[in-house]
N, C-alpha and C positions, 0 to 999 in steps of 0.2 A: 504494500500500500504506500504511495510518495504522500508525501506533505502536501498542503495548497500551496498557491507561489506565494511568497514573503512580497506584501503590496511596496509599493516604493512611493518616497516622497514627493510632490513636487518640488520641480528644482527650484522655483521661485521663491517657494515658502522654507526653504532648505536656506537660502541663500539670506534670509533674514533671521535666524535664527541665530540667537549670540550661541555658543556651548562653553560651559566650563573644560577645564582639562582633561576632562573625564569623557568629553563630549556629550555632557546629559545638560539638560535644559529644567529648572523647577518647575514642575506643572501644582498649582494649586487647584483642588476641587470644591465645588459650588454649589448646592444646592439651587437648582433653578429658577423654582419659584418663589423661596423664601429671602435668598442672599448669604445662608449660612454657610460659612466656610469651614467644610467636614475634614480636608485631611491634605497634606503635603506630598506628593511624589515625585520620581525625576521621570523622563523619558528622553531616550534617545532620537535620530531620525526614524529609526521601525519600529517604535512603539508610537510613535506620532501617528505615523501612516498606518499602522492596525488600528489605531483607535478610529482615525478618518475612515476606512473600510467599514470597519463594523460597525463603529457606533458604540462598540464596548470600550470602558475605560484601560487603557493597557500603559502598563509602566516597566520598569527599565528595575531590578530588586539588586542595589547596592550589595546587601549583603549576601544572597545567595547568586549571584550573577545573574540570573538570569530574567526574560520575560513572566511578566503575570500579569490577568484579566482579571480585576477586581471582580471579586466574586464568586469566580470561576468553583472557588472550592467551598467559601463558606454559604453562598446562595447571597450575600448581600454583594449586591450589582450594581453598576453605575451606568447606565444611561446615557448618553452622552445627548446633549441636547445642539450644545454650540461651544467650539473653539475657537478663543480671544490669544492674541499675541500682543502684548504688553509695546508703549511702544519703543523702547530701545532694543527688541526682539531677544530676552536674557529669560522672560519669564510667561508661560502659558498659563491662561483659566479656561478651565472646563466647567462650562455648568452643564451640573449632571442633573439625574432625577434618582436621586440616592434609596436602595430598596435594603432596608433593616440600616444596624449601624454601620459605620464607617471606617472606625476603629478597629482595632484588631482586638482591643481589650474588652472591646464590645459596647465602647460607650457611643453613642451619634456621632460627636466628632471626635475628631483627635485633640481638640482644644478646648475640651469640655473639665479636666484638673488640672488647667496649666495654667491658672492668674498667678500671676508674676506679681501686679501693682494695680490697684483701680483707683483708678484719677475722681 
């Protein structure tokens, strides 16, 4: 059985993209209709472009090398409603349409026990 083909970016939108050295780019995610900002990921150029194909959220996993489709395993999926390019092209928003938590620890977002300081 082969793989599907691995989609490719366009060059256009390739060509505005800042990458760290690592060549990942920070994707933050959005819930769509609310504005709630559920969780931080990176993605490279082919996890851009799978997520543009599908429409699933796909990231670029630091620690374990490799690709992953939110969701894929725990059933909390992301949606992908519309992808924004920040404009000095360093950082992407997804707004998704977030199905269960977002977290891995299980909370909505990942910035749901992280107050630092409230003003």
């Amino acid at each position: 059985m082969t793989s599907p083909p691995v989609p490719s970016l366009d060059p256009d939108l390739a060509a505005r993209l800042k990458r760290n050295a690592d060549g990942l780019v920070p994707a933050i995610a959005q819930q769509h209709d609310t504005g709630e900002v559920l969780m931080l990921g990176w993605m490279d150029d082919e996890a851009l472009a799978r997520t543009l194909a599908t429409g699933r959220a796909t990231y670029w996993s630091r620690s374990r090398q490799e690709y992953w489709v939110k969701g894929e395993t725990s059933g909390h999926r992301q949606h992908v409603v519309e992808v924004r390019l920040d404009c000095d092209g360093d950082t992407l928003l997804l707004k998704v349409d977030q199905e269960g938590p977002a977290c891995h620890t299980g909370s909505r977002t990942c910035f749901d026990d992280g107050l630092v300081e409230q003003a």
